[in-house]
C-alpha positions, 0 to 999 in steps of 0.5 A: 080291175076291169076284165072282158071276155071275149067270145069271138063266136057270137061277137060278144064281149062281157065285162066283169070288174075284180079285184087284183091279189098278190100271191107268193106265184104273181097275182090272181084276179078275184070276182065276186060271184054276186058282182054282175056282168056287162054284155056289149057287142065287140069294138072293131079293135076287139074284132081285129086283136088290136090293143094296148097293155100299160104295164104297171110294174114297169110302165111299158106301153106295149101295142099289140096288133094279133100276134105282134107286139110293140114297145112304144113306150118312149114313143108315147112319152115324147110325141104323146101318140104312136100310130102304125099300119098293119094288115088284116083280113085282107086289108090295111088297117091304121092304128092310133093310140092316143092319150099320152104315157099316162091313159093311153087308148087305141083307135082303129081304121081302115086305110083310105076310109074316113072316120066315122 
């Protein structure tokens, strides 16, 4: 499993890979003390709080725009995208996800601004 930390103070993230184990409380997340890290610096979707989560026990798809969260499972399902506007800082910003029910993925933009 693929974990990253974000440090919204220096705009970092650092990815660690683990691995997922079940207890009789949920799961935990293991990593190996030698297994090395990656820094990068933040995506904008990172900066903005923007993501989205498949669950594996249940399937759901679930887009989370800073505190809101949507189910957009059957949305993915039939049209294979779901796309939404939110605000932020100010600004609108459009959300993509993409990828279908299957490797779903999110793109942000800002209104009225072409893609880079």
């Amino acid at each position: 499993i693929k974990t990253v930390f974000i440090d919204p103070d220096s705009g970092t993230a650092e990815e660690r890979y683990g691995t997922l184990e079940e207890t009789e409380d949920g799961y935990i997340v293991k990593f190996d003390k030698d297994e090395k890290s990656t820094k990068r610096d933040l995506t904008l979707e990172e900066q903005l709080g923007v993501s989205v989560v498949q669950h594996a026990d249940t399937g759901e798809i679930t887009l989370v725009t800073g505190d809101t969260q949507t189910d957009i499972t059957e949305a993915m399902k039939a049209a294979g995208m779901y796309e939404t506007t939110f605000e932020k800082e100010g600004k609108t910003w459009i959300a993509t996800v993409t990828g279908g029910s299957e490797a779903p993925r999110v793109s942000v933009q800002e209104a009225g601004k072409e893609e880079k």
